[in-house]
TITORLUM-788032 format. One record per residue (C-alpha): chain; x, y, z; residue in one letter. Coordinates in steps of 0.05 Angstrom, whole numbers. Layout:
BEGIN
<chain = A	xx = X	yy = Y	zz = Z	resn = A> $
...
***
This chain:
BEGIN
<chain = A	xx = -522	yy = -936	zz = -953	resn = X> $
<chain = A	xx = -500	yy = -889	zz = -901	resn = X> $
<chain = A	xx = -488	yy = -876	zz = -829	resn = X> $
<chain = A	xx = -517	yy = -833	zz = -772	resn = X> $
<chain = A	xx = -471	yy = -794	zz = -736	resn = X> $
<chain = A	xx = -489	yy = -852	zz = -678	resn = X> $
<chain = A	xx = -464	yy = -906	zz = -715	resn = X> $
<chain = A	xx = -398	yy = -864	zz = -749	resn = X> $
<chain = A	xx = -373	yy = -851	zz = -680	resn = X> $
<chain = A	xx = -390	yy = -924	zz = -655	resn = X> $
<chain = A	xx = -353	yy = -954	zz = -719	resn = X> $
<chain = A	xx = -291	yy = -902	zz = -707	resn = X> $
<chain = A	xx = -289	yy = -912	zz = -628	resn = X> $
<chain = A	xx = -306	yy = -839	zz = -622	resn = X> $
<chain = A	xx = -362	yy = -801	zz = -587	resn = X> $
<chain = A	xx = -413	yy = -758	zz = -627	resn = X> $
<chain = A	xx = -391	yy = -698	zz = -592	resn = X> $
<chain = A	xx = -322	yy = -705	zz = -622	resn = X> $
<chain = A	xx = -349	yy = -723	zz = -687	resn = X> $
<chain = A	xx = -390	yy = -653	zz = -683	resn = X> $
<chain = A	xx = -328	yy = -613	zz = -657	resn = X> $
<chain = A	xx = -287	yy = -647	zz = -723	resn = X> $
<chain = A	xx = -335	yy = -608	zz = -752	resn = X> $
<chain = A	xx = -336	yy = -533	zz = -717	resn = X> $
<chain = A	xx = -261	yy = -531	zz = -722	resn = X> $
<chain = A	xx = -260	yy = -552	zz = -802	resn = X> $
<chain = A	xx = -221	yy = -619	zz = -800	resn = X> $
<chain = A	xx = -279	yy = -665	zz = -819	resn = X> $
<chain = A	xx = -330	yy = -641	zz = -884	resn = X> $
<chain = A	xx = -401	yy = -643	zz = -871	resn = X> $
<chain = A	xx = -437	yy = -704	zz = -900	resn = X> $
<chain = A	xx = -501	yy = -700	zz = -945	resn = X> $
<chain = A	xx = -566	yy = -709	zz = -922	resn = X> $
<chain = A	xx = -620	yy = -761	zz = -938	resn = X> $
<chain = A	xx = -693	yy = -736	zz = -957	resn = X> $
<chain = A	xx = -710	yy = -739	zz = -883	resn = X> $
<chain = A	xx = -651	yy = -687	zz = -868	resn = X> $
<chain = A	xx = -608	yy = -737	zz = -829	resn = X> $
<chain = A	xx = -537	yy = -733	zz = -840	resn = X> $
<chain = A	xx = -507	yy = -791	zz = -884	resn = X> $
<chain = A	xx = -427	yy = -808	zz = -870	resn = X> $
<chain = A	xx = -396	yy = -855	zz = -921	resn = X> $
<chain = A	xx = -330	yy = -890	zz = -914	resn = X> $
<chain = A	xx = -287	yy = -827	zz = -930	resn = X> $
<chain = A	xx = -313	yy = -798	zz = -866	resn = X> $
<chain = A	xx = -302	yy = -856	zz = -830	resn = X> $
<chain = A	xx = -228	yy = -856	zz = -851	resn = X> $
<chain = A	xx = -215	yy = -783	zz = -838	resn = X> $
<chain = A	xx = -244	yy = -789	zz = -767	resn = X> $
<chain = A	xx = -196	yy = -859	zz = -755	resn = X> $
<chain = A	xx = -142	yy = -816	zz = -786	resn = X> $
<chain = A	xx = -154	yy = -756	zz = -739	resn = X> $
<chain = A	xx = -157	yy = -811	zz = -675	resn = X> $
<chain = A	xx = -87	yy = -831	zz = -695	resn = X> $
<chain = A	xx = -57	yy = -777	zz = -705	resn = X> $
<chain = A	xx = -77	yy = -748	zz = -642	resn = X> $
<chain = A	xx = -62	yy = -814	zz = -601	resn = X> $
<chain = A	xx = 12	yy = -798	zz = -635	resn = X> $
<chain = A	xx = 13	yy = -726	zz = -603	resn = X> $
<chain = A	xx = -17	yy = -682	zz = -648	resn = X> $
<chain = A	xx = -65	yy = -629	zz = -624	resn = X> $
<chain = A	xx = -128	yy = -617	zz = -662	resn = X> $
<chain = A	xx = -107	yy = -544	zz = -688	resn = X> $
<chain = A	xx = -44	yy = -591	zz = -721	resn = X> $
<chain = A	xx = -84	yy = -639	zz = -749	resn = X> $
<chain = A	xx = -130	yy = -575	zz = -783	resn = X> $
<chain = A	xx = -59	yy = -553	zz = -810	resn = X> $
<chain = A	xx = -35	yy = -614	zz = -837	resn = X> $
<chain = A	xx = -106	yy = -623	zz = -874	resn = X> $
<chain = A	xx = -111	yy = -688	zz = -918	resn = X> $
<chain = A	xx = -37	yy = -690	zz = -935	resn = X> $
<chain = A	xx = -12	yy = -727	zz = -888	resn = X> $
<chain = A	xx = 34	yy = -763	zz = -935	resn = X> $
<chain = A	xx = 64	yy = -690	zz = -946	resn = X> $
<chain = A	xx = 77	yy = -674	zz = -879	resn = X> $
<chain = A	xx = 150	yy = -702	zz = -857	resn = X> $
<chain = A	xx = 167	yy = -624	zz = -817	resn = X> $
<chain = A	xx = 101	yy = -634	zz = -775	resn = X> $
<chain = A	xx = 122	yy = -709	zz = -761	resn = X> $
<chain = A	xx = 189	yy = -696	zz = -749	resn = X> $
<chain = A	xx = 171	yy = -635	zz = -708	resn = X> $
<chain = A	xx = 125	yy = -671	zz = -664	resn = X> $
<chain = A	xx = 177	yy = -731	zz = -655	resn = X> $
<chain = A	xx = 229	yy = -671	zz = -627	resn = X> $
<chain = A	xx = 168	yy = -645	zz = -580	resn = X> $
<chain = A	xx = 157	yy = -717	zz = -551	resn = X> $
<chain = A	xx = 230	yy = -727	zz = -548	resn = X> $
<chain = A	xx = 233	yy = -662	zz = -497	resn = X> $
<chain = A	xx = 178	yy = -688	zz = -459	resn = X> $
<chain = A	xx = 211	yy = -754	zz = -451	resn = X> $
<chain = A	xx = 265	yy = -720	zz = -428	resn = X> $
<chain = A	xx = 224	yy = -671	zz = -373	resn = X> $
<chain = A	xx = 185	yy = -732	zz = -350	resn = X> $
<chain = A	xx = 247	yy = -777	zz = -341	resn = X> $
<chain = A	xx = 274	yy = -720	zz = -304	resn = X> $
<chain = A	xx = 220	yy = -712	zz = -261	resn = X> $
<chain = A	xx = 225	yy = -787	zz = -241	resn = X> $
<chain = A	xx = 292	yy = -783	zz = -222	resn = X> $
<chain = A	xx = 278	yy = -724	zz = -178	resn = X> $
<chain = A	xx = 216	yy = -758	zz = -142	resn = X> $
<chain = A	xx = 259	yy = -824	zz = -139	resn = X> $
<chain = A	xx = 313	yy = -775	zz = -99	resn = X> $
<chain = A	xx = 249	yy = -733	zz = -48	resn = X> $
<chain = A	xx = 231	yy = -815	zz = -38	resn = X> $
<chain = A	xx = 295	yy = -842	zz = -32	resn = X> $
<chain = A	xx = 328	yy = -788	zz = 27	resn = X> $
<chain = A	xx = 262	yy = -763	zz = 49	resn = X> $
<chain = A	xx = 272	yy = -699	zz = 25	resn = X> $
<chain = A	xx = 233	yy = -639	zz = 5	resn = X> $
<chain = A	xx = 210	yy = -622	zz = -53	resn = X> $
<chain = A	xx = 216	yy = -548	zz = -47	resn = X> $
<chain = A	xx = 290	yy = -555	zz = -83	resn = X> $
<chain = A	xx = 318	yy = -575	zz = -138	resn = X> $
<chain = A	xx = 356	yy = -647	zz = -114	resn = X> $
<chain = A	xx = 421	yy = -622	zz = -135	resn = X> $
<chain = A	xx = 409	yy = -570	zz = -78	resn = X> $
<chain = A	xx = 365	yy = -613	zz = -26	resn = X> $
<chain = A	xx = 422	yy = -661	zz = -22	resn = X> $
<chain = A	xx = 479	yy = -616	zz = -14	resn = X> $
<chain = A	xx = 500	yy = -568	zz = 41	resn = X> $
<chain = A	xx = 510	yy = -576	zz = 115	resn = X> $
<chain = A	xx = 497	yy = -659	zz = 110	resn = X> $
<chain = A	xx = 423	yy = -633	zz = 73	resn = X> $
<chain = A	xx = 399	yy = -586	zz = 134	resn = X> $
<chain = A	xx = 395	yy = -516	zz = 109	resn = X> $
<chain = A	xx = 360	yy = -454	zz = 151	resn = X> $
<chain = A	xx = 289	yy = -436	zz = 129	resn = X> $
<chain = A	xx = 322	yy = -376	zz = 99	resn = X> $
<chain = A	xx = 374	yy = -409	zz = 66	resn = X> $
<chain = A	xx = 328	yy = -457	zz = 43	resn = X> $
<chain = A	xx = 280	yy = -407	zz = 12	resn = X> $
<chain = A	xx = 337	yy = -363	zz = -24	resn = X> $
<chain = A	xx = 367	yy = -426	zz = -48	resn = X> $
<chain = A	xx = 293	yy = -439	zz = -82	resn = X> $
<chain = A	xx = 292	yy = -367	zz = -114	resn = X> $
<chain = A	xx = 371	yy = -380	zz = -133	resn = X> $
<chain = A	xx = 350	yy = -446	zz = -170	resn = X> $
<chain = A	xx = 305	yy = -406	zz = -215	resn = X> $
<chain = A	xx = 360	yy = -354	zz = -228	resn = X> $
<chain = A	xx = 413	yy = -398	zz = -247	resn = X> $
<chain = A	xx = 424	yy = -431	zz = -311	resn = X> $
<chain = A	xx = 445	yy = -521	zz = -304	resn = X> $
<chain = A	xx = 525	yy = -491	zz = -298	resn = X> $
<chain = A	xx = 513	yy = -440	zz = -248	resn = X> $
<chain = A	xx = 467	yy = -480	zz = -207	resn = X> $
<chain = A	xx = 519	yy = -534	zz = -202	resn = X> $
<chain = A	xx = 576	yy = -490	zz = -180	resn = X> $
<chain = A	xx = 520	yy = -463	zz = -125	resn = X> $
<chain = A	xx = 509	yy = -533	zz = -111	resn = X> $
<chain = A	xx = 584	yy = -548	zz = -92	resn = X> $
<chain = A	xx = 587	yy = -486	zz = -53	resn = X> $
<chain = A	xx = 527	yy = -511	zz = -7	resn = X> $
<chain = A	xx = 565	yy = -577	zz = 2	resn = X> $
<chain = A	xx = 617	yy = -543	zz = 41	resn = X> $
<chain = A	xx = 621	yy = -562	zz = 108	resn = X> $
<chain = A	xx = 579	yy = -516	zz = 169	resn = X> $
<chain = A	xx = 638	yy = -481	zz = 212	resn = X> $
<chain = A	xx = 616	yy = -441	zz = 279	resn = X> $
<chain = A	xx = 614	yy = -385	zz = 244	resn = X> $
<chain = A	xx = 561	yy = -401	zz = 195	resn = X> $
<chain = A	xx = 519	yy = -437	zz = 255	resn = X> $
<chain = A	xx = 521	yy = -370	zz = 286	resn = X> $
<chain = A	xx = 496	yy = -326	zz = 227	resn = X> $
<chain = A	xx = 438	yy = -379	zz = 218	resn = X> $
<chain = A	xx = 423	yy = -366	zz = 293	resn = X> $
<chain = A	xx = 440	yy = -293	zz = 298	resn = X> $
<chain = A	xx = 379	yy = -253	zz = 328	resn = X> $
<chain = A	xx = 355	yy = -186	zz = 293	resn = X> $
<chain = A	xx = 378	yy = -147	zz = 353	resn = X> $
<chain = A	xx = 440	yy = -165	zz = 351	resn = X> $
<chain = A	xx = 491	yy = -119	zz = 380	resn = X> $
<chain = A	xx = 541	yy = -71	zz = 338	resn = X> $
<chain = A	xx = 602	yy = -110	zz = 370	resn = X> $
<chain = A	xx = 568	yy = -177	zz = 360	resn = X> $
<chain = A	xx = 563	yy = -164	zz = 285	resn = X> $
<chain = A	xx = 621	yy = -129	zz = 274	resn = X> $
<chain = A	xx = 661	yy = -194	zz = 299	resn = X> $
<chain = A	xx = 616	yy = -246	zz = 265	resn = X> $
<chain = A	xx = 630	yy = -204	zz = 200	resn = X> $
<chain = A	xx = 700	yy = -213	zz = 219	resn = X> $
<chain = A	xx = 704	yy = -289	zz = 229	resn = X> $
<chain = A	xx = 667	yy = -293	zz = 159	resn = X> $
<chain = A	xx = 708	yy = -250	zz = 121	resn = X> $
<chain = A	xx = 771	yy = -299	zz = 111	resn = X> $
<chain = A	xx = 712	yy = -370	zz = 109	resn = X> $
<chain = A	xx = 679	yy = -331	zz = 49	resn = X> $
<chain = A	xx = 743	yy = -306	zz = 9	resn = X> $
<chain = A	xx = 769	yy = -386	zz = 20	resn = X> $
<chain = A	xx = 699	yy = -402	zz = -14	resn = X> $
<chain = A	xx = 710	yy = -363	zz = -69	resn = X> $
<chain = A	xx = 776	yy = -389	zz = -76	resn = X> $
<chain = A	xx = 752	yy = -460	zz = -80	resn = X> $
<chain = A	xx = 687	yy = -443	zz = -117	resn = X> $
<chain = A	xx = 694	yy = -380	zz = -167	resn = X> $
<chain = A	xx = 641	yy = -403	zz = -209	resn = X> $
<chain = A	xx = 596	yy = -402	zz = -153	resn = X> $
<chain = A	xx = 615	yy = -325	zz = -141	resn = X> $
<chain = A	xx = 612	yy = -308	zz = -216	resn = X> $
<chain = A	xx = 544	yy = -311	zz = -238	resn = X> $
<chain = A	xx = 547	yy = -271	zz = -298	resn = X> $
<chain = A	xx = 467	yy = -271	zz = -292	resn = X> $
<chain = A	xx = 468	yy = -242	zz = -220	resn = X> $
<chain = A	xx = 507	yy = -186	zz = -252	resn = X> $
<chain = A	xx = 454	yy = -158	zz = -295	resn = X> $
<chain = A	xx = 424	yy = -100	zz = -261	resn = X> $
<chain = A	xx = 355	yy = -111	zz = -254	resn = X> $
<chain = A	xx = 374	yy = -183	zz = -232	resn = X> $
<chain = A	xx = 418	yy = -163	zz = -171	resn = X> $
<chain = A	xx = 363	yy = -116	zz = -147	resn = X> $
<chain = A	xx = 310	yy = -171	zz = -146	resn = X> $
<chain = A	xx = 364	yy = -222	zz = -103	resn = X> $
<chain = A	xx = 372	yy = -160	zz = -51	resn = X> $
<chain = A	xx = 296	yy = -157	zz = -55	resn = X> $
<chain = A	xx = 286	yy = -227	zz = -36	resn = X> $
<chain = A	xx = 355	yy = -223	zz = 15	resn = X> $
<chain = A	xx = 321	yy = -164	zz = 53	resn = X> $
<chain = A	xx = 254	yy = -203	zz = 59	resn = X> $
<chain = A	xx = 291	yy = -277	zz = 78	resn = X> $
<chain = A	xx = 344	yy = -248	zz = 132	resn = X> $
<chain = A	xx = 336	yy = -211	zz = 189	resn = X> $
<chain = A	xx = 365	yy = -130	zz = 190	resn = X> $
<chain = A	xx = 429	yy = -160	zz = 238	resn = X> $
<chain = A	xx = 439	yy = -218	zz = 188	resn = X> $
<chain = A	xx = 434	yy = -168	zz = 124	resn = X> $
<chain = A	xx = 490	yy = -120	zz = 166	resn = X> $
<chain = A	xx = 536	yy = -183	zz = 166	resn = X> $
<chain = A	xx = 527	yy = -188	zz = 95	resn = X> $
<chain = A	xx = 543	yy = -129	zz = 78	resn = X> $
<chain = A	xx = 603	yy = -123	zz = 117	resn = X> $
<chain = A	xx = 625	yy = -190	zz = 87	resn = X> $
<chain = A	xx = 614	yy = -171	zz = 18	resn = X> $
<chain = A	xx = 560	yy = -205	zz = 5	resn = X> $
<chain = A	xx = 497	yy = -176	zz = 6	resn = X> $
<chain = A	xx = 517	yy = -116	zz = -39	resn = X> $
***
């Protein structure tokens, strides 16, 4: 006695779609066939399809399972691989909690990474700032992003309020003495925070170019001249 292809995926708790995709991809055999040309599964189709449901519901993707084939017992490096993939997504997803928990906890947004959100100028950060702090977080490997962090926890001083504020018409003397009253606040900051200065990233060629790309398009011309006199925008 056999079953339809009805009653194999109602015994297995599958649907007879996936029983006849088990089938296009090559992980379940194709049964015989009764006089009347229906197919007839037996029990070691039943068992293959309750083995393919649990190794799936452990992780494994259909093109693994079609690897492994029926030697399951034999396959310790696909078990052991799979166990380091979960492990990595455990760690993602736990990370991403923690970040929401942060966005819900202050309110913040989740534009930036937290370790950027909730630094800098008691959290309030330009629009421009803000957006090159986004591109920065991308840039910067877990070291260098926490050295950028510390340097955005340093207190705002006027000078820093007036750059934020400083229109793109801005006069050559008006610069010129902005630049000045920066000059001695930035070398104190990369004093204090070297690492934060030293991105040995930002020093690859192709890299610098694309953070004066996204400078030039974040900061007005006046704001970009103050850079440059500073040091910074180089």
């Amino acid at each position: 006695m056999g079953w339809s292809t009805r009653e194999l995926a109602e015994l297995a708790g599958a649907t007879v779609k996936s029983v006849r995709h088990y089938h296009d991809i090559g992980i379940l055999e194709q049964p015989e066939r009764a006089s009347n040309g229906y197919k007839q599964y037996g029990v070691t189709h039943l068992l293959r399809v309750l083995q393919i449901k649990r190794l799936t519901a452990l992780g494994f993707s259909l093109s693994q399972v079609a690897a492994m084939g029926d030697g399951v017992d034999h396959a310790e490096h696909s078990f052991r691989a799979l166990d380091a993939d979960l492990a990595a997504t455990i760690e993602r997803l736990q990370r991403a909690r923690m970040e929401l928990s942060l966005i819900l906890r202050h309110s913040a947004r989740p534009d930036l990474p937290p370790e950027l959100e909730l630094t800098g100028h008691d959290g309030e950060l330009s629009d421009a700032d803000r957006s090159f702090a986004t591109y920065m977080s991308r840039v910067l490997s877990p070291p260098d992003l926490d050295a950028y962090a510390e340097l955005l926890r340093s207190p705002a001083t006027r000078a820093t309020v007036d750059f934020d504020e400083l229109p793109t018409d801005a006069d050559e003397s008006t610069r010129a003495d902005l630049a000045r009253r920066m000059i001695p606040e930035v070398e104190a900051l990369a004093v204090e925070h070297p690492a934060a200065f030293e991105h040995p990233k930002v020093q690859d060629t192709r890299t610098r170019n694309d953070v004066k790309a996204v400078m030039s398009e974040l900061y007005n011309p006046a704001q970009l001249d103050v850079l440059r006199r500073v040091g910074l925008g180089r």
